[in-house]
C-alpha positions as CSV (number, residue, x, y, z in Angstrom):
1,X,14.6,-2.7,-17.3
2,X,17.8,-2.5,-14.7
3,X,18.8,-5.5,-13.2
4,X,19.4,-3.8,-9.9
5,X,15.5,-3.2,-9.8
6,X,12.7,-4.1,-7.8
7,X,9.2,-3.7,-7.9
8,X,6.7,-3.0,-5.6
9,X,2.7,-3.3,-5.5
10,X,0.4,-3.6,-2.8
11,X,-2.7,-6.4,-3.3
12,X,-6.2,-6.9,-1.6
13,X,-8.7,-9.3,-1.7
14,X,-11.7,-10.0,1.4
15,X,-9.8,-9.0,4.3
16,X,-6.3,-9.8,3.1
17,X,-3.3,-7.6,2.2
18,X,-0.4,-8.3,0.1
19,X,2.8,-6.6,-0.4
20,X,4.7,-8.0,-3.3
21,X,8.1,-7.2,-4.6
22,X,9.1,-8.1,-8.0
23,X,12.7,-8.4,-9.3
24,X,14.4,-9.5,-12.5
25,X,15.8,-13.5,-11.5
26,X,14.4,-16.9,-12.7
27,X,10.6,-17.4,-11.0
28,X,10.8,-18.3,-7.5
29,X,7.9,-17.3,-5.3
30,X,8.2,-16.8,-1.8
31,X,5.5,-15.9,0.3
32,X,5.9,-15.4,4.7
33,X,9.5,-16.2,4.3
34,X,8.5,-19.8,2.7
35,X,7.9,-21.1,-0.9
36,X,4.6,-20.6,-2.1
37,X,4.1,-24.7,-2.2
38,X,4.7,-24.7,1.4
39,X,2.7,-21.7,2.4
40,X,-0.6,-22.3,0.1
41,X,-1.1,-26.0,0.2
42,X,-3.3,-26.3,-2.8
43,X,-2.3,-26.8,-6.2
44,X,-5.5,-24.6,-7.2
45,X,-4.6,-21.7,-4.7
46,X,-1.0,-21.9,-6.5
47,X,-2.0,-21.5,-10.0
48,X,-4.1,-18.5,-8.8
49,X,-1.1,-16.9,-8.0
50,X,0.7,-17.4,-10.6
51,X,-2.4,-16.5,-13.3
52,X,-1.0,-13.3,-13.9
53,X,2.9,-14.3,-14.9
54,X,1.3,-16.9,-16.9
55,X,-1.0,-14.7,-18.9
56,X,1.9,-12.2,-19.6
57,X,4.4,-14.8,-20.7
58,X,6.5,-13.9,-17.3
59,X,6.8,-17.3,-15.5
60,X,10.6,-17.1,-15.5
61,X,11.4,-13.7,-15.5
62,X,10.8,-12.4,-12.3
63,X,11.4,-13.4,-8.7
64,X,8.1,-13.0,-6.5
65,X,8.5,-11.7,-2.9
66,X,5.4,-10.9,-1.1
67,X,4.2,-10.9,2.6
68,X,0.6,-11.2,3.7
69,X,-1.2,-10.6,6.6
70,X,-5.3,-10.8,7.3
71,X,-7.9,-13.1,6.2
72,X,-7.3,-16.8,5.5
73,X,-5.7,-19.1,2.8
74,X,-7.8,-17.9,-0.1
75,X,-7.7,-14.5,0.2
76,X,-4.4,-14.1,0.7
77,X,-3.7,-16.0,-2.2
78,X,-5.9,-13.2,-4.1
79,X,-4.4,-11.0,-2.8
80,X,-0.7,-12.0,-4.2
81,X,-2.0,-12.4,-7.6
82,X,-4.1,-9.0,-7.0
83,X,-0.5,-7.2,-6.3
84,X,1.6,-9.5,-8.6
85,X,-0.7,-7.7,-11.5
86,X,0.1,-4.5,-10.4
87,X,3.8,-4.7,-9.8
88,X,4.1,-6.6,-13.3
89,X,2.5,-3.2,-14.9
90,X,4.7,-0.9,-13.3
91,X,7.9,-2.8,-14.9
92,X,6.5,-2.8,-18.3
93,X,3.4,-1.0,-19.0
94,X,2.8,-2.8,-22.5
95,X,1.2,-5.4,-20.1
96,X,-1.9,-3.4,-18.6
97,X,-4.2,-4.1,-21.6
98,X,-3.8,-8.0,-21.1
99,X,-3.9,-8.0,-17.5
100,X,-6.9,-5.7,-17.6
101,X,-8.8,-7.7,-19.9
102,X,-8.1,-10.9,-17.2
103,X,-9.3,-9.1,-14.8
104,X,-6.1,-9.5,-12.8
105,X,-6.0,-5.8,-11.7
106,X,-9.5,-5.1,-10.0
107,X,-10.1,-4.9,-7.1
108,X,-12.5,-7.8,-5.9
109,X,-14.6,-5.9,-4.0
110,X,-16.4,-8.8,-2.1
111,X,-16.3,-9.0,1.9
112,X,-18.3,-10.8,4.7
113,X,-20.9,-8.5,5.2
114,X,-21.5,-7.0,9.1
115,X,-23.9,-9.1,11.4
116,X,-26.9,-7.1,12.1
117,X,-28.4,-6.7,15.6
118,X,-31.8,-8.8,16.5
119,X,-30.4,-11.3,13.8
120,X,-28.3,-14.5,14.2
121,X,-26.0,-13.8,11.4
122,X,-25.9,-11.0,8.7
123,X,-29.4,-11.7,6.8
124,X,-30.4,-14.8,9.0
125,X,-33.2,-14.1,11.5
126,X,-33.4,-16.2,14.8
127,X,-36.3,-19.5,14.6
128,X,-39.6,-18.5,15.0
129,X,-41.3,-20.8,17.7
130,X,-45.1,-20.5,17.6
131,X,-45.8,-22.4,20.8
């Protein structure tokens, strides 16, 4: 591994997209231009993202850079740790069997599902009124 280096892994999760960079320096996460305190908000969503440095022994190896757009708070937050995973195998492929075993690099294929017509909501029909 190069110091000059960097990186670079796309993540999903609901409607959310990430685009992480990863590059050799001493574990700062930035997310939107801010820290990833400021942008998340919750200590839960924070540990979330950081799951996968965590489980690979990685906390202060690499600086995190990401951007997100789509979906809320959550899913974006998914959506780092989604792309994290990825970008942590392609700079050292010894990794993959750990990560996959977490579950770090699939794809959570959950989304809202579509409303249907003559229904209120996706599965919820409108009250029935007898009289």
């Amino acid at each position: 591994m190069t110091d000059g280096i960097r990186y670079y892994a796309t993540g999903h999760r609901k409607n959310a997209t990430a685009k992480v960079w990863l590059k050799p320096g001493n574990g700062d996460v930035s997310v939107n231009g801010r820290t990833l305190g400021e942008f998340v908000c919750r200590r839960s969503l924070e540990m979330v993202v950081r799951q996968p440095l965590e489980a690979t022994g990685s906390v202060g190896r690499f600086d995190v850079t990401a951007k997100t757009l789509g979906g809320g708070i959550s899913g974006q937050a998914g959506a780092i740790r989604h792309g994290i995973a990825k970008a942590l195998v392609l700079a050292d492929e010894n990794l993959k069997p750990t990560l996959r075993r977490m579950g770090f690099l699939t794809r959570d294929p959950r989304v809202k599902e579509r409303k249907k017509y003559g229904r209120k909501r996706a599965r919820r029909g409108f009250q029935f009124s007898k009289r």
